[in-house]
N, C-alpha and C positions, 0 to 999 in steps of 0.2 A: 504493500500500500504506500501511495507518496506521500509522502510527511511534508509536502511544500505543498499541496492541493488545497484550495481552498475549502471544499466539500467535507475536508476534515475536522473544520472547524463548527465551535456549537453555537450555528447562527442562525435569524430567521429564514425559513426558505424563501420568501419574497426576496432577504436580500442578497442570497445564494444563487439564486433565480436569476437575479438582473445581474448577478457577475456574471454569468457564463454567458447573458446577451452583449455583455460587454467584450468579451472574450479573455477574459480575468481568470485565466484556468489556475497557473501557479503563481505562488507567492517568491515576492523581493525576498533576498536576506532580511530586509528591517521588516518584511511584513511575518517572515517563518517565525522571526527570532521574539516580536514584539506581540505580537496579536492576539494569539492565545491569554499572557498576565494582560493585555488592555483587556479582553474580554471577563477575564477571570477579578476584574477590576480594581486589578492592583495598578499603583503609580509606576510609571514606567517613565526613563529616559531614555530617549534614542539617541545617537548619534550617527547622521548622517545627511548627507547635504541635499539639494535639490534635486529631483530626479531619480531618486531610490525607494520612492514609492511611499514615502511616510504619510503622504497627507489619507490614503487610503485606508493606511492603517489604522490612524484615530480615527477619521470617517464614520466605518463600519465601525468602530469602537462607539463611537456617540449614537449610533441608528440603530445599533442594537439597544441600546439601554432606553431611547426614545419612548416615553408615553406620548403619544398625537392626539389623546385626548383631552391634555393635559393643557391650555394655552397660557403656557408661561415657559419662558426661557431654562432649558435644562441646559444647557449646553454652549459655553462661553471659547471663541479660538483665538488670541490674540497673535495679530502679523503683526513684523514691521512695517509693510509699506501696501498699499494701496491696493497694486499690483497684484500684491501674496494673496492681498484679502480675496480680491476677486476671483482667482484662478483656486484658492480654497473653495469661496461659495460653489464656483460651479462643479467641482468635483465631487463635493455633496451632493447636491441634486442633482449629478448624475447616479452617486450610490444610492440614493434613495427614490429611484423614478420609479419601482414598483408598489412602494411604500404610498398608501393615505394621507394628502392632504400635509405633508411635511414644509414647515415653512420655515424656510432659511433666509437671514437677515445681512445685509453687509452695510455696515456703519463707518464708514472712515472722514477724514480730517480732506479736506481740500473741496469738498460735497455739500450740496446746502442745506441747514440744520433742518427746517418746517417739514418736510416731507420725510424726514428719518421719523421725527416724532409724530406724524402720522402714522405711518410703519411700525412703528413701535404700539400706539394705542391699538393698533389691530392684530396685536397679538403675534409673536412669534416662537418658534421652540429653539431654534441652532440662532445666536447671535455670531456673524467674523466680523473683528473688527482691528482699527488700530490702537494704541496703548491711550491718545492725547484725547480724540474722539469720543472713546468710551467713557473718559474721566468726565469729559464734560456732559452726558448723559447723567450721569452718576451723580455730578453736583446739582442737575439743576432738576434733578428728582422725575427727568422724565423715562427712567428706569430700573426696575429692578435685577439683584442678583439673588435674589434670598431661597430661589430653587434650583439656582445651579448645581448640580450632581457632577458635573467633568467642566474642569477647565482643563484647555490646551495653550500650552506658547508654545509658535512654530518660528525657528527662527532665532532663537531668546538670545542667541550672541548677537547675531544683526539687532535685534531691540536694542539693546543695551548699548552696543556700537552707537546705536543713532542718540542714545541718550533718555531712555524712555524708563528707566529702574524706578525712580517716582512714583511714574506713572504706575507701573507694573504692580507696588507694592500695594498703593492708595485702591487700585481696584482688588486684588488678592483679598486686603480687610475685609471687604463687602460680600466676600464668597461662602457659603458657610464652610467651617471645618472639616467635616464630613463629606469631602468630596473627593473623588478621582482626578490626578493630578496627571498632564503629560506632557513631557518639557521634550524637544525633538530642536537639537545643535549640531552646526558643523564643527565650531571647535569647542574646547571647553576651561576656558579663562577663568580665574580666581574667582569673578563677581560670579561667573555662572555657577560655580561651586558654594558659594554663598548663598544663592536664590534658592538652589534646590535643599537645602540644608534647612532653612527656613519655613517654605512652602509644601514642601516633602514629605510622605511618610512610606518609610523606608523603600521606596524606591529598588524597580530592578533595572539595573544598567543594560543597554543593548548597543550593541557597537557594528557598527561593517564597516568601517575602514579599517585597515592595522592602524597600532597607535604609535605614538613616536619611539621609535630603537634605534640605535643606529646603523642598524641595516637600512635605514629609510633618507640615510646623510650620508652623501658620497663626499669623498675627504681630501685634496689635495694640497701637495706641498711644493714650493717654487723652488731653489735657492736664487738668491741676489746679493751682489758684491757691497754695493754702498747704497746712500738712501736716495738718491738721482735716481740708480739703477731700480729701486723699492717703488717710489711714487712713479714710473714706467709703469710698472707691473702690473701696480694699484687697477692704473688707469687702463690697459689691457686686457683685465677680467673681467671688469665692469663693462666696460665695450662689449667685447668677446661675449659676456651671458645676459646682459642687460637686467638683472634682475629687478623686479616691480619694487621691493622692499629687501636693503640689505644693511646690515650693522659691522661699522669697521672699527675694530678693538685697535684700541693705543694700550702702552702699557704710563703713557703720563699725560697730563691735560695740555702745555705747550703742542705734546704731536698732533692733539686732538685741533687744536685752530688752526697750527700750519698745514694739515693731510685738508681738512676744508677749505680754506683760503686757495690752496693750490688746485682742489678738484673744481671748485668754482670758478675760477681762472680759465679754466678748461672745458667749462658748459655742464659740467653736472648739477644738479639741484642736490646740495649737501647742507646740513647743519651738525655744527658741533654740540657736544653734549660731557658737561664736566662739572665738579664741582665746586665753579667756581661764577656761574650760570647765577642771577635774583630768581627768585621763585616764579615772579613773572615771565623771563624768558624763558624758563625752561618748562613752563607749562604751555607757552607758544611753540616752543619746539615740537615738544610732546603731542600737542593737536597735529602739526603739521608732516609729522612722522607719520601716525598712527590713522591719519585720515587717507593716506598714500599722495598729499600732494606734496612730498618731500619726500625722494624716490630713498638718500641715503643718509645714515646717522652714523656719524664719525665720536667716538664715544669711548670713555675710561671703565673698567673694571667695575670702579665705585658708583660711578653713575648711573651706569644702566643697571645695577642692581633692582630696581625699585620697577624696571619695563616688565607693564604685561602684555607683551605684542603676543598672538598668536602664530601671527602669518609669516615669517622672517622667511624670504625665498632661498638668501645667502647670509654667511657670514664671511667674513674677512678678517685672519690675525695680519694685521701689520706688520709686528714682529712676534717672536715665539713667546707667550707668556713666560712669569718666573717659574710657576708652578705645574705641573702635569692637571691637574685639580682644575685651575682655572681653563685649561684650554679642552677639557669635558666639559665642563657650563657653560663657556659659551658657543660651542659648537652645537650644545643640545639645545640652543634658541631657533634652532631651525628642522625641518623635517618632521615639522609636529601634523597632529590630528590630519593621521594615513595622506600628505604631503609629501614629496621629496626634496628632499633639502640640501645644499653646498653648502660645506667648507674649504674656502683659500688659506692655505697658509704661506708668509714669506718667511724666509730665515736665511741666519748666515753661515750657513753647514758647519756651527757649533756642535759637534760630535756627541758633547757629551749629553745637551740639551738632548737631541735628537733620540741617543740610547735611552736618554730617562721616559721619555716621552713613548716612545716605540713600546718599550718598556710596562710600562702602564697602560695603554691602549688596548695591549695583549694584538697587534699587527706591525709590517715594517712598515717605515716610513721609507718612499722611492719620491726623490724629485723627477716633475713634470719638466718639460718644455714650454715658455710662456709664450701664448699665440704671437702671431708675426706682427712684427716690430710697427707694419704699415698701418695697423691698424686705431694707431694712435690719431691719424689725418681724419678719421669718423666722426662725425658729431652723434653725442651722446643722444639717447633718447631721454624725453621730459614723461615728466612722472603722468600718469590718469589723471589726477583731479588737480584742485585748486581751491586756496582755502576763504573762507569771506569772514570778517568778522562784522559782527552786528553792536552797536553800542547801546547795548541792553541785555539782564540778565534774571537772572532766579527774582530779583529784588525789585524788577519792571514788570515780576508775573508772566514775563517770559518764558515758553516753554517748547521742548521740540515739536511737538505735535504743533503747533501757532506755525513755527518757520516752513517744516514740513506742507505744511495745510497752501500757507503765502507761495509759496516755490508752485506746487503743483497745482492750485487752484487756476480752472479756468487760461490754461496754457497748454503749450506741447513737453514740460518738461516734465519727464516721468520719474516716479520714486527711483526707478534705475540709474536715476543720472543723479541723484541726490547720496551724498557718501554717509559717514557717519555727523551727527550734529552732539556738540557739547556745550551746554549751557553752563556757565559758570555767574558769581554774585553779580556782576554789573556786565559782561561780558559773554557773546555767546560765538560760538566757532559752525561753521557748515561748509562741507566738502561738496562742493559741485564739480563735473566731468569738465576737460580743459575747453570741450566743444560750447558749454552753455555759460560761459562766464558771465558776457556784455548782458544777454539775456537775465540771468540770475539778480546781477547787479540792478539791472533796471525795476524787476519785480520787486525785491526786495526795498530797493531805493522810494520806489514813487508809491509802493503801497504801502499796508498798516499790518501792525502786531499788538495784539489788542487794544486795538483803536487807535494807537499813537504812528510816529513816524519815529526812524530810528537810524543814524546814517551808518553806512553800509561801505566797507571799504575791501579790496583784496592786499591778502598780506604774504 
């Protein structure tokens, strides 16, 4: 008998029925691995990214449990962006098209309020919505949560990216206790380990990507004579793999401004990162890294201690750390959450470095050939996004869902071209695509953020 077959599962025959119309014979990994504890009603985590069949799985997880006679909200799915919402709702009422009378709701920010809360007074059972949206439902009482039986975050690192944990938590209060919880991530970063700790009860983890080993971080070693010969090389591997997001270890904070100043000189988008940074800038850094319109962060030991980047495509030793120790930490920044990941190292065939290192890695170290030398005459490529800041923050009632809402309201620009947004006390950060800047800048410019006007600059 297949144990991937859906027909194994103990579900209604209606929505048995319309999978096989669908031709939904076997199950994804995340649907074999997760489906059954959603059914059996326990909280589950998934990890796994778009397109591996998750939204299916809570789906049929919510349509099972569905009373339709019921006209009140059982069933809450929060997206980050507009987009998710919609291509959620409709994969619902595709799982449910043999099913009575199922009435699925999409609530999101950018949309005009009067007709949601018409929508809503006519009663719905599956509400998708966005984190900023919902809150505002929530405040101004024109809905409840107090029958929800399952909530879902789809996405919950993209939420959080965009800046929505707030949001996230202020609706979670409003859900009763007693509910079926389903967190579904592509990677899984500190805060998401926080929310599910929180929100959670005990929880069964389901995984389909491998998760970071170093089998998943291919490792390279250069040797180089002097630091002329070093800052070549730098600049040759970064050409040569262009990676989207990469962190180039110094082992002191001087190298960290002169390896920037020099890459900049040269058409890369670099910032430094040391301890020697105001709070302020290094929290401008920090958006500008972590929103990808800062392709590379040139950065000390001690510094980047404190990064929760997920996504590191590369890393780059400068030079060889002191320690064996350090150069496993920071190679392990890259090649996470089933990613593949690089490591460059340079050195200066210190022997004894090399044995110690070789040594501790438990493989040898063999230096590379560094690509050809022409390839320095290339203009680097610039990062995806670009960052705006808005002069207004947590303290002007500022919130992502509002910039979110202003950005895509009533334009072409889609939550896909919107990057991560950070709202901080008087300040707030949003990554838009390098294509929709002038666009961005004007919406934001000549429109309003809760009523007001707020100037709007790229940094």
């Amino acid at each position: 008998m297949d144990q991937t077959s859906f027909s194994n599962l103990n579900m209604h025959a209606d929505l048995l029925e319309n999978l096989s119309t669908l031709n939904y014979d076997q199950m994804t990994p995340i649907q074999a691995q997760s489906l059954p504890d959603i059914l059996a009603g326990k909280d589950v985590i998934g990890q796994g990214k778009t397109g591996s069949g998750k939204t299916a799985a809570f789906g049929l997880g919510i349509l099972q449990k569905l009373d339709v006679k019921q006209y009140k909200i059982q069933s809450l799915v929060l997206c980050p962006t507009r987009e998710l919402a919609d291509q959620v709702t409709k994969e619902i009422r595709r799982l449910a098209r043999r099913l009575p009378n199922v009435k699925v709701l999409t609530l999101c920010g950018g949309m005009p309020f009067g007709p949601q809360v018409g929508s809503l007074e006519h009663g719905a059972h599956i509400v998708v919505g966005t984190p900023g949206r919902i809150e505002d439902h929530l405040s101004r009482g024109t809905m409840s949560l107090k029958h929800v039986n399952t909530l879902v975050l789809d996405e919950a690192d993209r939420m959080l990216d965009m800046g929505f944990q707030a949001s996230v938590d202020n609706i979670v209060d409003q859900i009763p206790k007693w509910r079926q919880t389903l967190l579904f991530s592509a990677t899984f970063p500190d805060q998401i380990k926080a929310i599910v700790k929180r929100i959670m009860l005990k929880p069964i983890m389901v995984k389909v990507e491998s998760t970071h080993d170093s089998d998943t971080i291919s490792q390279h070693f250069y040797q180089v004579d002097d630091a002329k010969q070093c800052m070549d090389a730098l600049r040759l591997l970064l050409i040569q793999y262009a990676p989207e997001s990469s962190v180039v270890f110094c082992n002191t904070k001087i190298e960290t401004v002169e390896i920037t100043e020099e890459l900049m000189k040269h058409g890369f988008s670099a910032l430094a990162l040391n301890g020697d940074l105001e709070q302020w800038d290094r929290d401008q850094t920090m958006v500008r890294f972590a929103n990808k319109s800062s392709s590379i962060l040139v950065a000390t030991d001690v510094a980047a201690r404190g990064l929760d980047i997920d996504a590191l495509d590369a890393v780059f030793n400068f030079k060889l750390p002191h320690e064996p120790e350090t150069y496993v930490h920071r190679i392990g920044r890259t090649g996470r959450a089933g990613s593949k990941g690089k490591a460059f190292t340079l050195h200066n065939g210190n022997e004894y470095k090399l044995t110690m290192l070789s040594d501790y890695i438990k493989r040898p170290i063999n230096s590379e050939a560094l690509p050809a030398a022409d390839l320095l005459d290339k203009r680097p490529e610039m990062p995806l996004m670009a960052t705006l800041q808005i002069g207004g923050g947590k303290k002007q009632k500022v919130r992502p869902g509002d910039i979110l809402g202003a950005l895509t309201a009533g334009t072409d620009i889609t939550g896909k071209q919107v990057g991560k947004i950070q709202v901080l006390d008087n300040w707030a950060y949003v990554a838009v695509s390098q294509s929709i800047v002038k666009q961005a800048l004007k919406k934001l410019g000549e429109g309003k953020l809760k009523g007001r006007s707020f100037r709007v600059r790229l940094i």
